[in-house]
C-alpha positions as CSV (number, residue, x, y, z in Angstrom):
1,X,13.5,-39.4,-1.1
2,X,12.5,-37.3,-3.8
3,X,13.7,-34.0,-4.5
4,X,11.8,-30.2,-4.0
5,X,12.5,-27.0,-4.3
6,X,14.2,-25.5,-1.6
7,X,12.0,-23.3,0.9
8,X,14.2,-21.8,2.9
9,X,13.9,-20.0,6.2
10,X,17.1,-17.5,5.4
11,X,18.8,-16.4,2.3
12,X,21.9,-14.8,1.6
13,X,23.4,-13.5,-1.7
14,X,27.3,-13.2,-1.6
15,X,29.4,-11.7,-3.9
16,X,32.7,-14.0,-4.0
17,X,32.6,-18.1,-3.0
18,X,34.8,-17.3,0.0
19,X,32.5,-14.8,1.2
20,X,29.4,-17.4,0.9
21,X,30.8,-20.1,3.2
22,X,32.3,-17.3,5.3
23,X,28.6,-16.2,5.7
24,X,27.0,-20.0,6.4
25,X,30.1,-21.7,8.3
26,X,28.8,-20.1,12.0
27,X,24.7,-20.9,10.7
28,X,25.5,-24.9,9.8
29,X,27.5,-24.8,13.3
30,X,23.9,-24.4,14.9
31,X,22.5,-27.0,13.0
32,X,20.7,-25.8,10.5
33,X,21.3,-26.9,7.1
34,X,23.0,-25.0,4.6
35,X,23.7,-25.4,1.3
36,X,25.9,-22.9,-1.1
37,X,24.4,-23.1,-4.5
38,X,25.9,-22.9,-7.7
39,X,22.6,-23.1,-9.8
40,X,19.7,-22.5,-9.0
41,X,16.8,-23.7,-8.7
42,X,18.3,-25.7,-5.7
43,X,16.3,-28.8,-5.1
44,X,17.8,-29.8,-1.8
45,X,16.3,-29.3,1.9
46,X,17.4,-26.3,3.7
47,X,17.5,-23.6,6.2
48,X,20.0,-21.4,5.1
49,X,20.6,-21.3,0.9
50,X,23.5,-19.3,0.3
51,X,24.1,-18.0,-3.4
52,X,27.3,-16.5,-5.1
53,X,26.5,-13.6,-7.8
54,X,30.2,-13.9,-8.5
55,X,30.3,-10.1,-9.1
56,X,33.2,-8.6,-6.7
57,X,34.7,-7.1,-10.3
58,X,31.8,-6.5,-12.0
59,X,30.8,-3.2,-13.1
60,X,27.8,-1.4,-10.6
61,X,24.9,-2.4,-13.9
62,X,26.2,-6.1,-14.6
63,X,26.6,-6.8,-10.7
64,X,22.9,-4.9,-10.0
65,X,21.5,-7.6,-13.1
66,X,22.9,-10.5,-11.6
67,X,21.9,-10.4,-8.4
68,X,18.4,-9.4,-9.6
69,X,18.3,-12.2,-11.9
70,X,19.5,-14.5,-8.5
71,X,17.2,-13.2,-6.4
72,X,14.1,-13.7,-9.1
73,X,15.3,-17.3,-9.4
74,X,15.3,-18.4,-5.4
75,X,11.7,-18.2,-5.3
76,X,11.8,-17.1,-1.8
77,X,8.8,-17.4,0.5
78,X,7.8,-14.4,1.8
79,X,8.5,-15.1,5.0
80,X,12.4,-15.8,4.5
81,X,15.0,-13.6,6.0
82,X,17.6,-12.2,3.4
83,X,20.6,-11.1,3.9
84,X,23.0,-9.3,1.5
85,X,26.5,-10.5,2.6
86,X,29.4,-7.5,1.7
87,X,33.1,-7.6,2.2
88,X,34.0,-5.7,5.7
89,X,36.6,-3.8,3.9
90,X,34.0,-2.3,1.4
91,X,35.1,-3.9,-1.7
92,X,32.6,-4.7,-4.6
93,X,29.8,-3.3,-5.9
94,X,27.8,-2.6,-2.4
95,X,25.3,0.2,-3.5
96,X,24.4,-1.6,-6.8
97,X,23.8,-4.7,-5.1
98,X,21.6,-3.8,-2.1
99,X,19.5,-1.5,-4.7
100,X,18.7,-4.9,-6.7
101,X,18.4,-6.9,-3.4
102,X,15.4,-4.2,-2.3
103,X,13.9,-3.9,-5.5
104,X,13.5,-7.9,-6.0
105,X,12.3,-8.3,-2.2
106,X,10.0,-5.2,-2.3
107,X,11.6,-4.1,1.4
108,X,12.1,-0.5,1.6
109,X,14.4,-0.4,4.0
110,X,17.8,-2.1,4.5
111,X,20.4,-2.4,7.7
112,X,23.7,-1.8,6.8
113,X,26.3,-3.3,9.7
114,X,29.6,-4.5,8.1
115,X,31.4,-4.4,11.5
116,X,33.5,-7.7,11.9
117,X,34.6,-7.1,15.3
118,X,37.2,-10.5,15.9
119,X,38.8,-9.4,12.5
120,X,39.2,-5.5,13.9
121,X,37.0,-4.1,11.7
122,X,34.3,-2.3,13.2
123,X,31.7,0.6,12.1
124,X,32.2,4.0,14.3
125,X,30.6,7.3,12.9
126,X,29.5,5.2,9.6
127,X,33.3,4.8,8.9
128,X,35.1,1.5,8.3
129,X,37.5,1.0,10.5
130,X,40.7,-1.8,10.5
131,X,41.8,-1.7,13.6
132,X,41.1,1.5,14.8
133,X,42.4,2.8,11.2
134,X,40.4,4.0,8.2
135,X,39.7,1.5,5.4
136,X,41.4,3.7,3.1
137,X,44.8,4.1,4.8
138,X,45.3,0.4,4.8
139,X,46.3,-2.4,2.0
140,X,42.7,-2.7,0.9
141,X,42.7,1.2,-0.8
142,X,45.2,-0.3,-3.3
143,X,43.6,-3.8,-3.8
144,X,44.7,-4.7,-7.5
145,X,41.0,-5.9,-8.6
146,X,38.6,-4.2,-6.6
147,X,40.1,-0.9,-4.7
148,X,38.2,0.9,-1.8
149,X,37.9,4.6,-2.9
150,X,36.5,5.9,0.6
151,X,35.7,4.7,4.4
152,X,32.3,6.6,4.2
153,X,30.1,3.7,4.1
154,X,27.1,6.1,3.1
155,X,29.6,7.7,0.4
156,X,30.5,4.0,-1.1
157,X,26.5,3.1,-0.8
158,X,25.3,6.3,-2.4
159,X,28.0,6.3,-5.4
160,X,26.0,3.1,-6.7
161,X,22.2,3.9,-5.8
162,X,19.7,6.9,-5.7
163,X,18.5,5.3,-2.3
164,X,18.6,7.7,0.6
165,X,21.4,7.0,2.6
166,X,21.8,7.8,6.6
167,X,24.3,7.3,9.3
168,X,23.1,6.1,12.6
169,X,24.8,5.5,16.0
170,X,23.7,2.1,17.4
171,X,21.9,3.2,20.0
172,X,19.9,5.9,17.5
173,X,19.6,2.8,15.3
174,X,18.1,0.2,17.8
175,X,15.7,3.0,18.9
176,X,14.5,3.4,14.8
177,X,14.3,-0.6,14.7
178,X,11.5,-0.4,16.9
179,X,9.2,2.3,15.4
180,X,6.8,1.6,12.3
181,X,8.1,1.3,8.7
182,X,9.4,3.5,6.9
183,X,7.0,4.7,3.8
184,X,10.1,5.5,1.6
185,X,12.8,3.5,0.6
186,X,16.5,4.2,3.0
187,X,19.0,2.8,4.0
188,X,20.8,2.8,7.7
189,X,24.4,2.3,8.8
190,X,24.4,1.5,12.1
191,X,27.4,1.4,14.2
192,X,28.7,-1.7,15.4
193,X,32.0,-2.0,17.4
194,X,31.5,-5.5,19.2
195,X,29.9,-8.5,19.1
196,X,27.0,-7.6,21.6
197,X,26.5,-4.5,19.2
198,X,25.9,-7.0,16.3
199,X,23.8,-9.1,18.0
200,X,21.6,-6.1,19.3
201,X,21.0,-5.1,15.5
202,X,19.9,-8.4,14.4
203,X,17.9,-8.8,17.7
204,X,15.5,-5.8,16.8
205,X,15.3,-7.0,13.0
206,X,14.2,-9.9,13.8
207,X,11.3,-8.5,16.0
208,X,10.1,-6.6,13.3
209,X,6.9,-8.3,11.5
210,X,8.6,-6.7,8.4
211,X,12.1,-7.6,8.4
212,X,14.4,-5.4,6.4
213,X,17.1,-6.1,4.2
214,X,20.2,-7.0,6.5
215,X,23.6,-6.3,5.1
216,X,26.9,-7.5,6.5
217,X,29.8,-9.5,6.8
218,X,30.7,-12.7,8.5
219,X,30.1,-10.5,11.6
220,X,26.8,-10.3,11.1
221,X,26.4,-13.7,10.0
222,X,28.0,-14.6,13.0
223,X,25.4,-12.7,15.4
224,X,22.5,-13.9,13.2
225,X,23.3,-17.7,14.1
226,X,23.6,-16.4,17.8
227,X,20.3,-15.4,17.5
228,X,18.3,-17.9,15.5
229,X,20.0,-20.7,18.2
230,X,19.0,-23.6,16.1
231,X,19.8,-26.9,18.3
232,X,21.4,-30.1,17.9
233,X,20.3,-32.0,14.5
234,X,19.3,-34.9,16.4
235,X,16.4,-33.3,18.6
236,X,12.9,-34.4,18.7
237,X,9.9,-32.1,19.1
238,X,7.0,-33.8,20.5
239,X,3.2,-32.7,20.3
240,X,1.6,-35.4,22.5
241,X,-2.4,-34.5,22.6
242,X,-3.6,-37.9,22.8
243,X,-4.8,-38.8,26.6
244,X,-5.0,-41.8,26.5
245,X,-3.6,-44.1,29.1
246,X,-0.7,-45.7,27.0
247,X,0.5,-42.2,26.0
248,X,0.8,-41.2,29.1
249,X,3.4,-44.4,29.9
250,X,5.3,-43.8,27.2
251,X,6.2,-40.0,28.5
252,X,6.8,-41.9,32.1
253,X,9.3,-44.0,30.6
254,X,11.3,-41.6,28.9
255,X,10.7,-38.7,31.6
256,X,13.8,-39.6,33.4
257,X,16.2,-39.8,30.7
258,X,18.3,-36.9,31.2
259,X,18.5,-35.8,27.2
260,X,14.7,-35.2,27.7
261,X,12.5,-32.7,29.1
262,X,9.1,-32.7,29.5
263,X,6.8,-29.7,29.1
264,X,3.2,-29.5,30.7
265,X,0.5,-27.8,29.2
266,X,-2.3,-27.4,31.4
267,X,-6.0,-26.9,29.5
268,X,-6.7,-24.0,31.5
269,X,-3.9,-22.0,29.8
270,X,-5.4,-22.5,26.7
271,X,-8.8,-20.8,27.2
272,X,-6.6,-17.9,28.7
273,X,-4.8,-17.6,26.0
274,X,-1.7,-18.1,27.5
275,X,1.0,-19.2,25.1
276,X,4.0,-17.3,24.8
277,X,5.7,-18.6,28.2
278,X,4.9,-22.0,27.0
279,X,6.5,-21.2,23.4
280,X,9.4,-19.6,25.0
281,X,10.4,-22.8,27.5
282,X,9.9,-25.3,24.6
283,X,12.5,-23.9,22.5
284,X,14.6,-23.0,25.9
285,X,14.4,-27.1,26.1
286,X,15.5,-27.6,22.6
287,X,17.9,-25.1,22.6
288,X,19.9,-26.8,25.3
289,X,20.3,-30.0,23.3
290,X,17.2,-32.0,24.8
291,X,14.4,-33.9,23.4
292,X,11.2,-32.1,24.1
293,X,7.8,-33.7,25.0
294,X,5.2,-31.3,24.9
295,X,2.2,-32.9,26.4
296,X,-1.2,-31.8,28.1
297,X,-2.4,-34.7,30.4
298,X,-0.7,-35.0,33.7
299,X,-1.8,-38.3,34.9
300,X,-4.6,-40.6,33.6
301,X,-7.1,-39.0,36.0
302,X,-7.4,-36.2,34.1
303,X,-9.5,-37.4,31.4
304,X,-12.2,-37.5,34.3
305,X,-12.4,-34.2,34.6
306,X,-12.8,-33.6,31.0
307,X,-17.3,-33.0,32.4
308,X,-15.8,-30.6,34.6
309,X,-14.1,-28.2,31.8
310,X,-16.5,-28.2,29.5
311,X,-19.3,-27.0,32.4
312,X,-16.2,-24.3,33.1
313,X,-15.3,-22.9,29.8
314,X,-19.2,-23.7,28.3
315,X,-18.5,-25.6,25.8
316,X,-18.9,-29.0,24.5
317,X,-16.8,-32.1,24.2
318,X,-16.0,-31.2,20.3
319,X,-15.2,-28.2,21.2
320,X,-12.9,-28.4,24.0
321,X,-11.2,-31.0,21.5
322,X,-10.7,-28.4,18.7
323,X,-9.7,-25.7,21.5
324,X,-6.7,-28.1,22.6
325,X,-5.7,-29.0,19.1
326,X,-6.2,-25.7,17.5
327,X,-3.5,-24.1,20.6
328,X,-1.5,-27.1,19.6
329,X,-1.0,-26.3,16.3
330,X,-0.7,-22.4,16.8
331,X,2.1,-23.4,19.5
332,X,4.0,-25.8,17.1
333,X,3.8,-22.8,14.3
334,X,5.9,-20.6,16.5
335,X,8.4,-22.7,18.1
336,X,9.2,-24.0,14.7
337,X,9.7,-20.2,13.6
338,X,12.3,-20.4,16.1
339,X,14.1,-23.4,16.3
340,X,14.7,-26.0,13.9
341,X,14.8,-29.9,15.6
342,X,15.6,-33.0,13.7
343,X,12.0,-33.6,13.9
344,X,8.7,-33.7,14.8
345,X,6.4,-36.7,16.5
346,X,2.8,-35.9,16.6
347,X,0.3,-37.9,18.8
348,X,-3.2,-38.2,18.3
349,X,-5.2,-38.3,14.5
350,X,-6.4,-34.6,15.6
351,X,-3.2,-33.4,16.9
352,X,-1.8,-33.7,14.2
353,X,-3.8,-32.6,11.9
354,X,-4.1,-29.2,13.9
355,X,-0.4,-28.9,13.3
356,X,-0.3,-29.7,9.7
357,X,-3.2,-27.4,9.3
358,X,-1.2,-24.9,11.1
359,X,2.4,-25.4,9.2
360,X,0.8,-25.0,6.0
361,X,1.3,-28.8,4.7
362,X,-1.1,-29.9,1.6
363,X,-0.2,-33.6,2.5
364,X,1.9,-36.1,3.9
365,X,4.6,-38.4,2.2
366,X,5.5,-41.5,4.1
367,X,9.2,-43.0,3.4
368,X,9.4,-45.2,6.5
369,X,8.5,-46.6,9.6
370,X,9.7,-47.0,13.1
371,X,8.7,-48.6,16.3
372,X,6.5,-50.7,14.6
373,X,3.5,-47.9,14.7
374,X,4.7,-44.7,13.9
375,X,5.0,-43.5,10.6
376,X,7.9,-42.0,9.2
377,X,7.9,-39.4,6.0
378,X,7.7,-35.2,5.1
379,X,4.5,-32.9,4.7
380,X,3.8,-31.7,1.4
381,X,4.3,-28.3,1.3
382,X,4.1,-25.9,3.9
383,X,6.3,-24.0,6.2
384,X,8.1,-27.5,7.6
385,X,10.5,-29.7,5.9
386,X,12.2,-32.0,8.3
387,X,10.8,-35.4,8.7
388,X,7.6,-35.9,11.0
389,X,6.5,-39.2,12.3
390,X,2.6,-39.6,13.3
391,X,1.1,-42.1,16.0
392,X,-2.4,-42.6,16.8
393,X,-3.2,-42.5,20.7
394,X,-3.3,-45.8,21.8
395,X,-1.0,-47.5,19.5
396,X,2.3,-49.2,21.1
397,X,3.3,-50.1,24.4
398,X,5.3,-48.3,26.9
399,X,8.6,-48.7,25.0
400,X,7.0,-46.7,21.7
401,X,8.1,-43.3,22.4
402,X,12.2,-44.3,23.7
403,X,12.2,-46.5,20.6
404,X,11.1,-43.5,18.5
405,X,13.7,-41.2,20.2
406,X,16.4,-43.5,19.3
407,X,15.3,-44.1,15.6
408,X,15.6,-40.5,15.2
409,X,18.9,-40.2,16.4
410,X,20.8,-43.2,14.7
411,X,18.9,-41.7,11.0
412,X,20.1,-37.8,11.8
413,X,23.8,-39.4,12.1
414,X,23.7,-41.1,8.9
């Protein structure tokens, strides 16, 4: 397969090795892929690309320049979450860094939560804490390379950066989260004194259309991988459109298999504009380690009543085509923002092109092919990565869609 650029969905800048793979350990647990580079570009698939600036001891200007010069090279989409990963005891160069990190991503605002509550550090009042104890009344005040001057975390942030600085209880913070942006550049430290606190934080930043900078430690790593809940790497996503008959017996013959679930979409829904309980059960299904058939026929009568919607909803044949494939595509789009499967089978020439449409992809490249009809390869482009395998309607026989199930499992456990 050849290699691309890495697109990934979140990126972290570290300051020390340890700290990177402390940050991706509880994100590749979920699944996803992640990869710790030591050069960049990085030309390998990804969700999460972790990158080391290596600048703990460096002074405030040569840390701020490296991680600028990181940043720069990652060539993030725009979409990508980052996230400045800090030592929970305050060490390093934290105001310099996040300055850099806002300036490169153009966010004005940034959410500082170093709280690491299974570790006993926690964040009350905007002070570091060690179990129950200021920062600076324990070993890490004295640390030979890199000593921690104060337990004000807006003192430590505001020695290194002309930013605006404020300290936020979490419940003042959480409320924030949820109003507009902010025109000016700030940053928050939020209080955080347990894991639901964390995952709270990163719950409302990843609401917001405009994700800020998050900053934290593993804690917050940790939270961030509770709440992306990517699944098992060997889960399908299935977009059957097609009606016809032999589709239909290939989602009978897998139906029953209890590592699958089936989820109906009826037609009507679609002119109603219903969509977010639909999103929200698929990756429910995919979260919980099952294959996931998304499909909108529910028996082979229903292609007889295909007269009977378009006299409904006014419109014609074409139309109610590019209605079902158009919701399709939207539908993959956002349960892909969500959850990250092995990969993703799309039946039916118009299907499938709705959801390429949708995910951005400029092509397709074939590498393979399994069950004897469904081709096996990786869009070009676009906002999906993982393989994707393509079947036209009536191809196979009622066997097509277990054999494809399998396939993908035996090539995710290579």
């Amino acid at each position: 397969m050849s290699k691309h650029v890495a697109n990934p969905q979140i990126l972290v800048i570290a300051d020390d090795f340890t700290g990177g793979n402390d940050a991706g350990v509880s994100l590749a647990l979920t699944g996803m892929t992640v990869n710790v580079a030591f050069t960049l570009p990085c030309a390998e698939e990804t969700d999460v690309l972790i990158v080391n600036s290596d600048s703990r001891a460096l002074d405030a200007p040569q840390a701020a320049a490296r991680v600028n010069a990181l940043a720069l090279a990652c060539h993030a989409d725009s979409r990508a979450l980052w996230l400045k990963k800090m030592d929970s005891t305050l060490r390093g160069n934290l105001g310099a860094e996040v300055d850099a990190l806002m300036q490169v991503t153009g966010k004005n605002l940034a959410i500082v939560a170093p709280a690491y509550p299974q570790a006993g550090r926690t964040t009350e009042q905007g002070l570091c804490l060690v179990h129950g104890v200021p920062v600076t009344e324990t070993e890490f005040a004295s640390d030979p390379k890199t000593p921690v001057a104060s337990a004000d975390i807006c003192a430590v942030l505001q020695a290194q950066t002309s930013i605006k600085c404020r300290t936020m209880s979490l419940s003042d913070g959480l409320q924030r989260l949820q109003e507009p942006s902010v025109d000016m550049s700030q940053i928050w430290v939020v209080d955080a004194q347990s894991n639901a606190d964390l995952d709270a934080i990163v719950g409302e930043v990843m609401k917001r259309n405009d994700s800020p900078l998050l900053v934290g430690s593993a804690g917050i790593c940790d939270a961030l991988a509770r709440r992306v809940q990517r699944v098992s790497a060997r889960r399908l996503l299935a977009i059957v459109g097609s009606m016809s008959e032999i589709a239909q017996r290939q989602i009978a013959a897998v139906s029953r298999d209890q590592q699958v679930e089936t989820v109906f979409i009826d037609i009507e829904d679609m002119f109603k504009g219903t969509m977010d309980a639909h999103v929200a059960r698929i990756i429910g299904v995919l979260a919980s380690g099952k294959h996931c058939i998304v499909h909108t026929c529910p028996d082979k009568e229903a292609r007889h009543h295909i007269p009977h919607l378009c006299a409904r909803w006014q419109v014609s044949r074409a139309q109610l085509g590019e209605k079902i494939c158009q919701f399709l595509g939207q539908l993959t789009r956002q349960v892909l923002d969500d959850v990250s499967p092995a990969a993703l089978y799309l039946s039916g020439g118009d299907v499938a092109m709705a959801v390429a449409e949708a995910l951005e992809a400029t092509g397709f490249r074939i590498t393979d092919r399994v069950a004897q009809c469904v081709p096996y390869g990786h869009f070009a482009g676009g906002r999906w990565q993982r393989p994707v395998m393509t079947k036209a309607g009536g191809f196979g026989d009622e066997t097509t869609l277990r054999q494809v199930l399998h396939a993908i499992e035996e090539k995710m456990s290579e």
